[in-house]
C-alpha angles and dihedrals in degrees: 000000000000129000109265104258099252093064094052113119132203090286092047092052085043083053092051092045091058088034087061096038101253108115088145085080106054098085094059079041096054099036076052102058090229115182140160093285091040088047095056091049099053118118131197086253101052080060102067096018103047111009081038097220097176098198125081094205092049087050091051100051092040092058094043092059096050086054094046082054099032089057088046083058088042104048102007090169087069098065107034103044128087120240117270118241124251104248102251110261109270119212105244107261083232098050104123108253115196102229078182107114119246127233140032097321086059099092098035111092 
């Protein structure tokens, strides 16, 4: 199991980056000094203002990536367990039932 995010360091956060497919980004990452906390405390706008990621769509993906990662830290139950099973329909208990027999021999008495 991986480390929780806030205890990521600089290598951890190198790791995700490749993981994700954006490897162009671990140098500003790294120059950075990026880790798990820092991570978790990026904006949208840290990422053009202060990590100067010119592109809108790389700063889209980007962040859309950290969010995608940032909601797996915050509800990790969300993401690992398996769906849970609808409980099968139940027939009202007071649902009328014919106690009456069926068929032919029905009638003769």
């Amino acid at each position: 199991m991986p480390a929780p995010l806030h205890s990521w360091n600089v290598q951890n956060v190198q790791h995700w980056l490749v993981a994700e497919g954006l490897v162009d980004y671990k140098s500003i990452f790294l120059k950075n000094g990026i880790d798990g906390p820092s991570l978790l405390c990026l904006t949208k706008q840290d990422l053009k203002d202060e990590l100067d990621i010119i592109g809108l769509s790389d700063r889209k993906r980007l962040w859309a990536a950290i969010c995608a990662l940032t909601e797996k830290a915050v509800n990790p139950d969300t993401h690992t367990r398996p769906a849970q099973p609808s409980p099968p329909q139940l027939q009202s208990p007071t649902a009328p039932y014919s106690r009456q027999p069926i068929g032919p021999r029905a009638h003769a008495v």
